[in-house]
FISE-477905 format. One record per residue (C-alpha): residue in three letters; y negated, z, x negated. Coordinates in steps of 0.02 Angstrom, whole numbers, padded with zeros to 5 digits, always signed. Layout:
BEGIN
ALAYZX/...
% end
This chain:
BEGIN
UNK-05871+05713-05687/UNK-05731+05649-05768/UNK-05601+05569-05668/UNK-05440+05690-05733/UNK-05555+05861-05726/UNK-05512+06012-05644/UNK-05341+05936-05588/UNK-05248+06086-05536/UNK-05059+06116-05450/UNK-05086+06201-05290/UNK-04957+06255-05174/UNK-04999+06228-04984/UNK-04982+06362-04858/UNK-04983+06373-04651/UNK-04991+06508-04546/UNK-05061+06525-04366/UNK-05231+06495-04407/UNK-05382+06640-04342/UNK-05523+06591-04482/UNK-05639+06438-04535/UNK-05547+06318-04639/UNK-05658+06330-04814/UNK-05626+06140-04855/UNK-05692+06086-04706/UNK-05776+06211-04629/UNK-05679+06169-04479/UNK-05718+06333-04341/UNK-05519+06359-04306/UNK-05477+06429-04145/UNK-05357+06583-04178/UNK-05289+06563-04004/UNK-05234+06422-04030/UNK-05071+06337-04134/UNK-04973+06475-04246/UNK-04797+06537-04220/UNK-04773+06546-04064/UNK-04785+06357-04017/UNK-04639+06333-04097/UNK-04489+06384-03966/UNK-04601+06253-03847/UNK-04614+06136-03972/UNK-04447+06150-04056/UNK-04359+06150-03886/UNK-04397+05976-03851/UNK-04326+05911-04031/UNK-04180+06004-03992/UNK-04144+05930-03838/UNK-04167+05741-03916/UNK-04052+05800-04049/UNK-03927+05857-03923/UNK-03943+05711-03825/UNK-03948+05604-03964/UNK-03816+05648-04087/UNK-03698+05719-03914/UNK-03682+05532-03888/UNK-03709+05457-04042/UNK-03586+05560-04141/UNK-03444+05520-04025/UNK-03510+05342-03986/UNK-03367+05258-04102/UNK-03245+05312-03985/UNK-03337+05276-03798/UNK-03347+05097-03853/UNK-03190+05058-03920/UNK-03084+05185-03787/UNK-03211+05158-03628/UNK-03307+04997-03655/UNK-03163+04921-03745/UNK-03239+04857-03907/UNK-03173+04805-04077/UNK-03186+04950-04207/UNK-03302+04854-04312/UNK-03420+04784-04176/UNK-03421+04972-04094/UNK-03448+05036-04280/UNK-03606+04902-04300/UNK-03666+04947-04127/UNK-03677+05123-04187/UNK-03761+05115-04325/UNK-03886+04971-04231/UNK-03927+05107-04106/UNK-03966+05236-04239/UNK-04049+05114-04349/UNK-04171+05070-04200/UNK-04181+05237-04143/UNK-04268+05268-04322/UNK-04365+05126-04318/UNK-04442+05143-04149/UNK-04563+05286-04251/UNK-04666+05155-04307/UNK-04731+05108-04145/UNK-04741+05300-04077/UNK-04824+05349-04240/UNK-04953+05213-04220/UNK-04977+05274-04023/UNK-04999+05449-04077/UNK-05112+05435-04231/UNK-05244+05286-04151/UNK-05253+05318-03953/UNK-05149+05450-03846/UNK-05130+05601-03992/UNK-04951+05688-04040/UNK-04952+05791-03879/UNK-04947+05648-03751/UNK-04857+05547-03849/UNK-04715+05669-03839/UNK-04722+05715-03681/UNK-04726+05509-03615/UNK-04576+05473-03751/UNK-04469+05636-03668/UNK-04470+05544-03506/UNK-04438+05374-03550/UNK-04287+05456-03682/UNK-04238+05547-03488/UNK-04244+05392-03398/UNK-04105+05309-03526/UNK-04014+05447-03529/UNK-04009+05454-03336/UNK-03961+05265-03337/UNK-03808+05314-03459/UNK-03752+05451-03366/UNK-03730+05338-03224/UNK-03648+05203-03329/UNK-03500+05353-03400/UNK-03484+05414-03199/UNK-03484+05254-03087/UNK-03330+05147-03090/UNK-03416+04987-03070/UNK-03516+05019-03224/UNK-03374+05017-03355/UNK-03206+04898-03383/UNK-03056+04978-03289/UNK-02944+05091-03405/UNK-02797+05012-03500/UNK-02654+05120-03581/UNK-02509+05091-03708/UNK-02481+04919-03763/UNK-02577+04819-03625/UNK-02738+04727-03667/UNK-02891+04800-03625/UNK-03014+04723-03518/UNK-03183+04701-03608/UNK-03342+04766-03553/UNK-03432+04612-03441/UNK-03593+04561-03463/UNK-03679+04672-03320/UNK-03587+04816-03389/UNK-03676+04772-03562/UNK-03831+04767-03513/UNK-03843+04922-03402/UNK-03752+05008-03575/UNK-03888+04924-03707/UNK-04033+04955-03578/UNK-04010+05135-03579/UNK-03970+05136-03771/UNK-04127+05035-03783/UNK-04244+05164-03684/UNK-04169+05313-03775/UNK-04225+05225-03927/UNK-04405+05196-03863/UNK-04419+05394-03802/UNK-04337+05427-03984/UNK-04481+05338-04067/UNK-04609+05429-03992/UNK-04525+05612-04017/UNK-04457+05598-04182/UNK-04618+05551-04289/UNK-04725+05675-04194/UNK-04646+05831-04163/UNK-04612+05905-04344/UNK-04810+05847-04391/UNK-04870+05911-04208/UNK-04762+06074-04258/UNK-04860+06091-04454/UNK-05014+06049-04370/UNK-05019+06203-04280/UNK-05037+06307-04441/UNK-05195+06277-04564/UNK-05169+06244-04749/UNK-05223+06389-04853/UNK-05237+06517-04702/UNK-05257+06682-04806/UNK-05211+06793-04665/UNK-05040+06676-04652/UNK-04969+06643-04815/UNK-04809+06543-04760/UNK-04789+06386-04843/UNK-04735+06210-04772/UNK-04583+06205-04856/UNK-04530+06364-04765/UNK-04590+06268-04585/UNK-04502+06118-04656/UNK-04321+06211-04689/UNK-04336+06319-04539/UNK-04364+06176-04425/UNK-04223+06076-04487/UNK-04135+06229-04452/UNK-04154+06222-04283/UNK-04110+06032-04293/UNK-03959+06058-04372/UNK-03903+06183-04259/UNK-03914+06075-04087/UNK-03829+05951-04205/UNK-03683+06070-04237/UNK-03680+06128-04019/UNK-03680+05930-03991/UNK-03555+05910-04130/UNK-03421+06037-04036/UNK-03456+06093-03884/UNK-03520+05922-03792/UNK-03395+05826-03890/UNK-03259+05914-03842/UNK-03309+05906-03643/UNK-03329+05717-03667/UNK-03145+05717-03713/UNK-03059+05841-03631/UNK-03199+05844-03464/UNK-03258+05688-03472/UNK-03407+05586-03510/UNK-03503+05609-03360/UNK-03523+05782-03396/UNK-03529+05760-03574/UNK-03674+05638-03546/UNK-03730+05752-03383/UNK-03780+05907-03480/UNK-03876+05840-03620/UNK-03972+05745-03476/UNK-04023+05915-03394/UNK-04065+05980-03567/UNK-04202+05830-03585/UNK-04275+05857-03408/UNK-04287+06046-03457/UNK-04372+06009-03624/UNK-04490+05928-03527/UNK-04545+06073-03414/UNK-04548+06205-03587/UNK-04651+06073-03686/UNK-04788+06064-03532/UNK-04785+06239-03534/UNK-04845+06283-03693/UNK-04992+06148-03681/UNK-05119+06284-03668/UNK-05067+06364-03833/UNK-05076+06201-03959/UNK-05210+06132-04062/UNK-05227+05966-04026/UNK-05308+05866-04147/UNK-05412+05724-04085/UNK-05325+05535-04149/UNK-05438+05457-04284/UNK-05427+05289-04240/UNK-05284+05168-04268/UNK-05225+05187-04454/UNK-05159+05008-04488/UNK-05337+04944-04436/UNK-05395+05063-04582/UNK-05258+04983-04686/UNK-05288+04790-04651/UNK-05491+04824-04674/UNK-05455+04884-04860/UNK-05336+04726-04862/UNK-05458+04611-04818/UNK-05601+04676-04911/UNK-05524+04700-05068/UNK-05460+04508-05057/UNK-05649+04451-05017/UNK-05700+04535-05148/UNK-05571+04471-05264/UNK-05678+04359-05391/UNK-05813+04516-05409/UNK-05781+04597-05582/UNK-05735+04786-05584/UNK-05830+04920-05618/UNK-05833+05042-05759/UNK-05862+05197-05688/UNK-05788+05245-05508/UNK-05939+05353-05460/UNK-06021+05168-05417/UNK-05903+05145-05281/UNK-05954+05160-05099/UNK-05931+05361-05039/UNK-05999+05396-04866/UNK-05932+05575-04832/UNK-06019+05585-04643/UNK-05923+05382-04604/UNK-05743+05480-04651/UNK-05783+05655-04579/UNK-05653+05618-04430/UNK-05506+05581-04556/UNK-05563+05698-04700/UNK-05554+05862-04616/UNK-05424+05953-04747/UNK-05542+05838-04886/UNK-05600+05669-04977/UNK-05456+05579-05062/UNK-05512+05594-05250/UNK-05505+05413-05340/UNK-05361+05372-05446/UNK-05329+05236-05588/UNK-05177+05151-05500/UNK-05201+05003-05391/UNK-05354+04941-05455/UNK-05382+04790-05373/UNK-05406+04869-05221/UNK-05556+04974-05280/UNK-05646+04800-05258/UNK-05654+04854-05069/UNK-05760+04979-05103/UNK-05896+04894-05222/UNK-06050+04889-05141/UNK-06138+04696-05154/UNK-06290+04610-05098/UNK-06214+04520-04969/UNK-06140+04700-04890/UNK-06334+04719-04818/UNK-06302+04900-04835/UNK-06406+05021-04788/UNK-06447+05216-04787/UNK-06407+05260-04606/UNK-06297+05120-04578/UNK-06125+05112-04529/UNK-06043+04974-04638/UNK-05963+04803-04610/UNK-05771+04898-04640/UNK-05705+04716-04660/UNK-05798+04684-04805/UNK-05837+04859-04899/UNK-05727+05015-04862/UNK-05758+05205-04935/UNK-05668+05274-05083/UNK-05556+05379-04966/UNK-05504+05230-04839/UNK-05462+05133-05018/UNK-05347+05300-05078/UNK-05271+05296-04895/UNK-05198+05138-04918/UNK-05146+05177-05102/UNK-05066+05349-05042/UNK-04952+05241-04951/UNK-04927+05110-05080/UNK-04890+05260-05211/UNK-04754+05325-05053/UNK-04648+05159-05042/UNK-04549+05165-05177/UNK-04503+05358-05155/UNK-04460+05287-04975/UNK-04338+05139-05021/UNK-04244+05252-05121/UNK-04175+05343-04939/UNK-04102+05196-04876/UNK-03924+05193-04954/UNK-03923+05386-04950/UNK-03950+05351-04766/UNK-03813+05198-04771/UNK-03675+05336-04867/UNK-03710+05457-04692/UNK-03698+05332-04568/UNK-03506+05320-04617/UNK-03488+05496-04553/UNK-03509+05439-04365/UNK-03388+05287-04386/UNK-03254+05264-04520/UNK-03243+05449-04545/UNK-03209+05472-04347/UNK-03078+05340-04343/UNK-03001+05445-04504/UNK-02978+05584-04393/UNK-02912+05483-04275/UNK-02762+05474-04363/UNK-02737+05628-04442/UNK-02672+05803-04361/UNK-02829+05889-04283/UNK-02713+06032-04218/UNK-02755+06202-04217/UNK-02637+06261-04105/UNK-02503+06203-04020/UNK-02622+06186-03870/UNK-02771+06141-03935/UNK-02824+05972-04023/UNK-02991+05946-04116/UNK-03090+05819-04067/UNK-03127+05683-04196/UNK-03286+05689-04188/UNK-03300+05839-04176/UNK-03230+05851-04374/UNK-03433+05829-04418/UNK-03464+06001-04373/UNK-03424+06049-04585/UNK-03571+05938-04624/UNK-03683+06042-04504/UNK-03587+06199-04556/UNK-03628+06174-04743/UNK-03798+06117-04701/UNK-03864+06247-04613/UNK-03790+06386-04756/UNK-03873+06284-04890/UNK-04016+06307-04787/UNK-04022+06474-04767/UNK-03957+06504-04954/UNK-04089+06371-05026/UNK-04242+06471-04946/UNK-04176+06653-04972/UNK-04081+06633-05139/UNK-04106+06472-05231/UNK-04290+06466-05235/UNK-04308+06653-05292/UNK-04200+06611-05434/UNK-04278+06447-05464/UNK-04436+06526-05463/UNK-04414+06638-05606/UNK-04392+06478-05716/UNK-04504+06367-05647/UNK-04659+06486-05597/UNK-04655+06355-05429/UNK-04669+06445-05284/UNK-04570+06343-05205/UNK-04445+06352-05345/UNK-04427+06158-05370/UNK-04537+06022-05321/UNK-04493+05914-05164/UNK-04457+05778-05276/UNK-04321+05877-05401/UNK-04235+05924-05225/UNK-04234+05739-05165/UNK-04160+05706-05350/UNK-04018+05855-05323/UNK-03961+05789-05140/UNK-03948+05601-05217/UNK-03841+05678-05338/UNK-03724+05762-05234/UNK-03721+05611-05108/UNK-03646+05524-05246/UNK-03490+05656-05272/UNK-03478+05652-05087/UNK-03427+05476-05079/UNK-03324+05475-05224/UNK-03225+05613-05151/UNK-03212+05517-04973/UNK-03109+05373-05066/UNK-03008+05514-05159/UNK-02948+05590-04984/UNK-02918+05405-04906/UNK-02807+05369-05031/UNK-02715+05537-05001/UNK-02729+05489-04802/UNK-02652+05315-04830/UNK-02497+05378-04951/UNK-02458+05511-04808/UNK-02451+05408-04695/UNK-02328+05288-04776/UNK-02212+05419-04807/UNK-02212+05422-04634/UNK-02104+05278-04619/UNK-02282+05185-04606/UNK-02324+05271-04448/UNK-02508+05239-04357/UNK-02529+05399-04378/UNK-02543+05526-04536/UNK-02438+05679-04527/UNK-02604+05778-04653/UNK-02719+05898-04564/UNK-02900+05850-04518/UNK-02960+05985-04649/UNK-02946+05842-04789/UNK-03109+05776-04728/UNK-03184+05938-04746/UNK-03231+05915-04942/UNK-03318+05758-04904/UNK-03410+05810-04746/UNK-03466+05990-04830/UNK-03523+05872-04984/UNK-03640+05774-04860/UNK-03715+05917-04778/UNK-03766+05975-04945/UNK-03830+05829-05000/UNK-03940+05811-04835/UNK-04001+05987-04840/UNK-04079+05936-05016/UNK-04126+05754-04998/UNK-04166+05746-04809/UNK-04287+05877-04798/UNK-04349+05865-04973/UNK-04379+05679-04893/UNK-04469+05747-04721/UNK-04587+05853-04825/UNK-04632+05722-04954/UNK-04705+05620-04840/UNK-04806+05733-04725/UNK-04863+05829-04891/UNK-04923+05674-04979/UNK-04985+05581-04823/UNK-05161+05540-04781/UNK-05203+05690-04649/UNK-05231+05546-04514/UNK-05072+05457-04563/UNK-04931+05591-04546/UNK-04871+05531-04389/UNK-04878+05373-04480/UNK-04785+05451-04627/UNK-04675+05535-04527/UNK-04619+05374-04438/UNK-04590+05329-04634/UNK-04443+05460-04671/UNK-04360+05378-04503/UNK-04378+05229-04555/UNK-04274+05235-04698/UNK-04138+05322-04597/UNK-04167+05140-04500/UNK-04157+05027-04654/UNK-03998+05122-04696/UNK-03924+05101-04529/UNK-03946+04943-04538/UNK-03893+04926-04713/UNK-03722+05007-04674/UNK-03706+04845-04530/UNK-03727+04724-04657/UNK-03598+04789-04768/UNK-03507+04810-04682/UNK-03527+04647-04586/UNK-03510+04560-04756/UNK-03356+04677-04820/UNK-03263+04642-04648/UNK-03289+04451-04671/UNK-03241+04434-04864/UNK-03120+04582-04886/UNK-02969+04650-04794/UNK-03054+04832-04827/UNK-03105+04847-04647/UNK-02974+04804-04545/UNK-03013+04795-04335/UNK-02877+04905-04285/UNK-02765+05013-04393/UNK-02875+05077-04549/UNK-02679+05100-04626/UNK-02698+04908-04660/UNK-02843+04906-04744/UNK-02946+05003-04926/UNK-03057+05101-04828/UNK-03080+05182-05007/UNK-03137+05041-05094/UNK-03289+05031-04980/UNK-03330+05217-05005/UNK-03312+05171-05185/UNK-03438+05020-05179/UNK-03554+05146-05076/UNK-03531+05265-05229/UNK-03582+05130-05352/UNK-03743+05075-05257/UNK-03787+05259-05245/UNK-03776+05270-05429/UNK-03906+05147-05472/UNK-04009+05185-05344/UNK-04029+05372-05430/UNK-04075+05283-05586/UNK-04208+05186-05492/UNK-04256+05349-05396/UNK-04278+05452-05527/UNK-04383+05326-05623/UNK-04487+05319-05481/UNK-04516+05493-05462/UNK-04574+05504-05651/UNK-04711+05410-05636/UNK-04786+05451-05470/UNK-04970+05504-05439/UNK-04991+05640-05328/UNK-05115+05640-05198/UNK-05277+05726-05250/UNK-05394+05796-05137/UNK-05590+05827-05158/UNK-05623+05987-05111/UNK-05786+06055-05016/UNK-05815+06220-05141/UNK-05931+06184-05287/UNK-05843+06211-05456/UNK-05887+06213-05626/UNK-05892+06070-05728/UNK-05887+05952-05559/UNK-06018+05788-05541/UNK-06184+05795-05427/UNK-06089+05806-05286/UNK-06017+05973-05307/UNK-05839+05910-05269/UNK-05700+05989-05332/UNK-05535+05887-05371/UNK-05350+05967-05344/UNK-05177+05879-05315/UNK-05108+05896-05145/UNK-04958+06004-05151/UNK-04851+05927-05262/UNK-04743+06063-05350/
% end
């Protein structure tokens, strides 16, 4: 057959699953999985959320008003904790997908994310735990060394749990519907929107209402109730065991990875060969991580193909599994490409990831300054000013799955109304104005405030962050879950914990971008100043952001022209197909 035939768009769809998958002929058990795992399974992402962004969100200000920090060593510490929170996926992805399965790997990764929380808690409520409180002009006692360590320790174990949640609840949540489920025609872009949803949503409740009782209770209970929340998630999440599908791990993924490596560079002096169809296939060796179908070959990459040319010195034979370090099937060899083929589209997250991490630091210390009345009597919390980013959000949401992609879809013919990667491209875009607007409204900020006789403070209301913030939740409720769904869609089936650990990745790489900028801006520039943002350009660094976010959407979107989608072998016998009676479609990519 030839390589390009019967190459056909095919939308994806999930649904709680009562039939036998055709591709696999997989007997599905219909009481299992289906919507209603999902307030079990959702309930225990919303509770990291909570406890996640309740702190993280209002961080800025613990460490510089509690712990006593510098504004730029609090802002780094920030945006350290969030970029290891998102990095920690790797490891629970790698746990989930090669030994203990998404379910314990949750549940093991809630109680360790309890434990720091717990250890926080205590750190907010006992004296001894913190530096004593300092007021007006006197000089504030820094946090001592004990005091640091219990504080990083429990940052450090709510990192851990976060690594094992994060990467394996949204692809334990899809795996409890089956692709192409007649009975269930939802699609994962649906699952996908609806589940950030509910993300978003404990984002916004951690955004006001725990905010605000950190500042106006305190930070024992602020910290207290999200705690409770996680020990509850807990307790729902075991309760729903009996009602998930549980797919069995497939074996450690990077093994599979580093075996194509190795074989490919054994084999490098071999010459390649014409046709693929003389490359090693064993459809009984990959039966455990083909269920949904063989990875079709594709042109790109070549040089790894030489893993899967069969030699003398291979020994092979009929009923015998292979030496993996030295010759690897055509799927294990597309595995590693599928992820290869992913990278790029991955780098391209990081600086849309570095523009949002502003919106827990320099943006909070923005409101800081400005009038957050509402009333007389009542005072918005800084961080609290966030909330229009969720706001925004969540009503792009909603008007993205019930309006935009019915319109789209008229033009188009996509049932999804654009592809994943167009709505990556459209939240890139809009990240960009969002910027550019945040050094716009700094500038008005700073010229307020000097009419103020060059007060600390700027006599303009809070609601001139608004613009900016509603830009950003705009942006992320194209880009971020466009993101998300990319790389479960076009994931190797036994990778997508893997692949999920991916998307938080580059949330990590960002994080960690915006401390070296930041870092580097602070030490070269007078932009960031340590103490009163009135004496430094604040805009100018939005503005630099703005720039790098340019040319990274001209290196995004030449990226996304030339990627190859993944293509699957189907199990159905169609016309035109090779001996093998395997048909050939691309995985979901419109």
């Amino acid at each position: 057959m030839e390589e390009d035939n019967n190459l056909n768009r095919n939308e994806h769809s999930f649904g709680s699953s009562e039939n036998v998958d055709e591709q696999s002929n997989r007997v599905v058990d219909e009481k299992k999985g289906g919507i209603k795992t999902m307030p079990f399974i959702l309930a225990n992402e919303i509770c990291e959320k909570l406890a996640m962004v309740g702190f993280s969100k209002n961080m800025v200000n613990y460490l510089t008003d509690q712990i006593h920090m510098p504004l730029t060593k609090a802002a780094n510490t920030v945006t350290n904790f969030n970029g290891t929170s998102s990095l920690t996926p790797l490891l629970g992805a790698f746990i989930a997908d090669s030994y203990a399965g998404k379910f314990w790997t949750i549940t093991v990764a809630t109680a360790i994310y309890l434990i720091g929380m717990i250890i926080l808690t205590l750190s907010a409520a006992v004296p001894q735990l913190r530096p004593p409180p300092c007021a007006g002009d006197q000089v504030c006692q820094e946090a001592s060394g004990t005091q640091l360590a219990v504080l990083y320790l429990s940052l450090l174990l709510a990192a851990l749990g976060s690594g094992g949640i994060r990467p394996c609840v949204a692809a334990f949540g899809a795996d409890q519907f089956v692709e192409e489920d007649p009975k269930h025609p939802k699609k994962t872009w649906v699952y996908f929107n609806w589940y950030y949803f509910a993300l978003g949503a404990s984002v916004l409740l951690a955004s006001t209402v725990l905010v605000y009782i950190q500042d106006n209770v305190g930070w024992s209970w602020g910290l207290g109730i999200p705690t409770i929340a996680m020990a509850l998630s807990i307790i729902v999440f075991l309760f729903g065991y009996r009602l998930y599908r549980n797919l069995d791990p497939a074996g450690s993924p990077y093994t599979r990875v580093l075996q194509v490596i190795v074989a490919a560079f054994r084999k490098r002096n071999i010459p390649s060969v014409s046709d693929p169809k003389f490359l090693y296939v064993n459809k009984e060796l990959d039966a455990p991580i083909s269920t949904d179908g063989l990875l079709h070959h594709t042109k790109q990459l070549k040089f790894l193909d030489k893993a899967a040319i069969v030699t003398e010195e291979d020994d092979l034979k009929s009923l015998e599994k292979p030496n993996l370090w030295r010759l690897n099937t055509v799927h294990r060899v597309e595995e590693l490409k599928s992820l290869l083929r992913m990278l790029p589209i991955w780098a391209a997250g990081i600086l849309f990831a570095t523009s949002n991490a502003q919106q827990s630091t320099f943006s909070v210390q923005q409101a800081n300054t400005m009038d957050r009345h509402l009333t007389n009597s009542f005072e918005i919390p800084s961080a609290s000013v966030s909330v229009f980013s969720m706001f925004s959000m969540l009503i792009t949401i909603v008007l993205y799955d019930r309006v935009f992609v019915h319109v789209a879809r008229k033009f188009t013919g996509l049932d999804r109304g654009i592809n994943f990667l167009q709505r990556m491209a459209i939240g890139f875009f809009i990240s960009i104005v969002a910027t550019l607007v945040a050094g716009f409204i700094e500038v008005k900020r700073k010229n307020a405030t000097l009419e103020a006789n060059g007060s600390t403070d700027s006599p303009i209301s809070v609601f001139w962050l608004v613009p900016q913030h509603s830009l950003h939740g705009i942006a992320e409720a194209f880009m971020v879950i466009g993101h998300l769904e990319f790389f479960y869609n076009q994931a190797p089936e036994s990778m997508r914990s893997t692949a999920t650990a991916l998307f938080w990745t580059s949330i990590s790489a960002g994080d960690y971008t915006s401390t070296l900028l930041v870092t580097i801006v602070h030490k070269y520039t007078n932009w960031l100043p340590d103490k009163n943002l009135n004496m430094g350009k604040l805009e100018w660094f939005y503005w630099l952001i703005t720039i790098l976010q340019a040319v990274n959407l001209v290196y995004y979107l030449v990226c996304a022209k030339f990627y190859t989608f993944k293509p699957l072998q189907s199990h159905k016998t169609e016309p035109g197909c090779d001996q093998h009676g395997d048909g050939v479609e691309l995985a979901s990519q419109v």
